[in-house]
ZAMARGU-4260 file (C-alpha; in steps of 0.2 Angstrom, whole numbers, plus 5000, padded with zeros to 4 digits):
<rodrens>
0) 5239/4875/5137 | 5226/4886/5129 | 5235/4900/5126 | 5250/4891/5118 | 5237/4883/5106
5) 5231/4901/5102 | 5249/4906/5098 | 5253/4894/5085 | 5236/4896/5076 | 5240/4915/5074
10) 5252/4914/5060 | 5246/4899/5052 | 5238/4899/5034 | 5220/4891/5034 | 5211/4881/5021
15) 5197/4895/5021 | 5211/4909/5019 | 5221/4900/5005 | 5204/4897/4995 | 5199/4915/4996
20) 5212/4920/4992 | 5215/4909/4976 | 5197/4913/4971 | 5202/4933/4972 | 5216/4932/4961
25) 5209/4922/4949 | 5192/4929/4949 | 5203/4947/4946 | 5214/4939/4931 | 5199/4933/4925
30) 5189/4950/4922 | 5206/4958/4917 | 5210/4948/4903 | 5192/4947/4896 | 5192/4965/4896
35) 5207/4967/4885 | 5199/4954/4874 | 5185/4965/4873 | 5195/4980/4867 | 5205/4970/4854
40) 5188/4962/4843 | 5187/4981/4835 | 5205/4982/4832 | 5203/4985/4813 | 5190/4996/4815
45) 5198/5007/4829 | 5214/5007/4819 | 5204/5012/4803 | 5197/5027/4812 | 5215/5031/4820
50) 5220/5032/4803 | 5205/5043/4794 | 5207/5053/4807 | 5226/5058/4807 | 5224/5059/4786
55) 5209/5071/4789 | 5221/5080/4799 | 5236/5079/4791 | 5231/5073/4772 | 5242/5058/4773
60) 5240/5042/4782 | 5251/5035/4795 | 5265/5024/4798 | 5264/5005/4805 | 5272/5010/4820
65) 5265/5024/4826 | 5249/5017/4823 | 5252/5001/4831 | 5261/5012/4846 | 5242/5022/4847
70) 5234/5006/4848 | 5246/4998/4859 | 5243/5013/4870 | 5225/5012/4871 | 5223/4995/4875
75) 5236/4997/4891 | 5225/5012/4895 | 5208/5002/4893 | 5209/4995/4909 | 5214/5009/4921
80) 5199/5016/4918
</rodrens>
């Protein structure tokens, strides 16, 4: 009788296990999104030194896309670091 109550408890998804796990992937989200937030307050000023940058470079300015593309980029790569 004991070990067919064992059995069944095996594969079965606890409260405790459900909670944790709940917890962990909102507490993951959580710090993932604040951190893009964080990256995107100096978005003017980032794209500002983007675009001094490629004119002192270059001596002209750039485009609206590429530079939204360069921006773009940076914030997807924020977080893998």
């Amino acid at each position: 009788m004991e070990q067919q109550d064992q059995s069944m408890k095996e594969g079965r998804l606890t409260l405790v296990l459900a909670l944790a796990t709940l917890i962990a992937a909102f507490g993951s989200s959580f710090q993932y999104g604040y951190n893009v937030a964080a990256v995107n307050s100096p978005a003017l000023l980032m794209q500002q030194f983007y675009n001094e940058t490629y004119y002192g470079r270059t001596g002209e300015f750039m485009e609206d896309f590429p530079l939204t593309l360069l921006w773009s980029v940076t914030v997807s790569m924020f977080p893998f670091g």
